[in-house]
Backbone bond lengths (Angstrom), bond angles and torsions (degrees), N, CA, C in turn:
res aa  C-N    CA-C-N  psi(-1)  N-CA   C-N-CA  omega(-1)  CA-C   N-CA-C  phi
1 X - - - 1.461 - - 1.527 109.30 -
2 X 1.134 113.55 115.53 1.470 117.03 179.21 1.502 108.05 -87.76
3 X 1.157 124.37 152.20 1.529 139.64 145.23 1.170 150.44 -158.68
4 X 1.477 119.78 94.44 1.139 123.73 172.95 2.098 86.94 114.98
5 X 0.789 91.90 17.64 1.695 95.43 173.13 2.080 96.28 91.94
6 X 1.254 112.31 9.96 1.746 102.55 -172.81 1.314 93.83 -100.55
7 X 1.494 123.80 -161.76 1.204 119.56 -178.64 2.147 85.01 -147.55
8 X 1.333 108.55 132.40 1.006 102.80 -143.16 2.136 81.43 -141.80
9 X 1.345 109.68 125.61 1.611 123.28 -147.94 1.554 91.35 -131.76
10 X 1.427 106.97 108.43 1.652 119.60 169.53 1.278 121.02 -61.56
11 X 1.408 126.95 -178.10 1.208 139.12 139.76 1.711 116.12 71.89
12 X 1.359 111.40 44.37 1.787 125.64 -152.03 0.967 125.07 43.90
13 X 1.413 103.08 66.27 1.451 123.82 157.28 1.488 138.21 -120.31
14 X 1.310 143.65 -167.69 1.171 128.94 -166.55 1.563 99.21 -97.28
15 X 1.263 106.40 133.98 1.494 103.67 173.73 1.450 102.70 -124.86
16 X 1.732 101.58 138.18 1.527 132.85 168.93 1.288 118.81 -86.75
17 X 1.132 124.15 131.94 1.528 125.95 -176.43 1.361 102.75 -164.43
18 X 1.580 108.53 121.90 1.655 110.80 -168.08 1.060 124.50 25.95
19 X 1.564 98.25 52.41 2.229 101.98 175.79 1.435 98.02 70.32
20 X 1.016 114.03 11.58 1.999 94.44 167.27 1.308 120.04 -122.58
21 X 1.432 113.29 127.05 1.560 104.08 -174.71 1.675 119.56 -91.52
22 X 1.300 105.94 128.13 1.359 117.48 -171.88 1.705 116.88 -109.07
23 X 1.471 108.58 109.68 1.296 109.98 175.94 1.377 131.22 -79.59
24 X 1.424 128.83 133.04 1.429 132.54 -166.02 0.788 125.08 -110.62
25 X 1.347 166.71 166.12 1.524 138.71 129.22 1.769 107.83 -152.76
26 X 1.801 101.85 82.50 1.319 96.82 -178.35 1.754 118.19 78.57
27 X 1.366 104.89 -8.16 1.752 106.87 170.10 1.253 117.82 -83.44
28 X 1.091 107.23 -174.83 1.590 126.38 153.03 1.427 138.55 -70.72
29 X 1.069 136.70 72.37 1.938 114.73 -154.47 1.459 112.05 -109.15
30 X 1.245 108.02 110.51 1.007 115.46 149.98 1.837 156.87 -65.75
31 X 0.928 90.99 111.01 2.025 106.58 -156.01 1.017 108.08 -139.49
32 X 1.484 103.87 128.89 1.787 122.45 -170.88 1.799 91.49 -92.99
33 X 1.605 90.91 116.18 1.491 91.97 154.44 1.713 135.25 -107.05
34 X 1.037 115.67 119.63 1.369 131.43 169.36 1.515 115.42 -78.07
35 X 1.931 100.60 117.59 1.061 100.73 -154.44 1.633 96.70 -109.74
């Protein structure tokens, strides 16, 4: 699943978002996207 040009990995995984890696696991995350 692409977005926004990141590559962005469900289900507790590492998520990319404008070069930043965002850890999940089953939460909520909150992240300002700049579009």
């Amino acid at each position: 699943m692409k977005h926004g040009g990141a590559v962005v990995k469900h289900g507790g995984a590492v998520v990319k978002h404008g070069g930043a890696v965002v850890k999940h696991g089953g939460a909520v995350v909150r992240a300002v996207v700049r579009s």
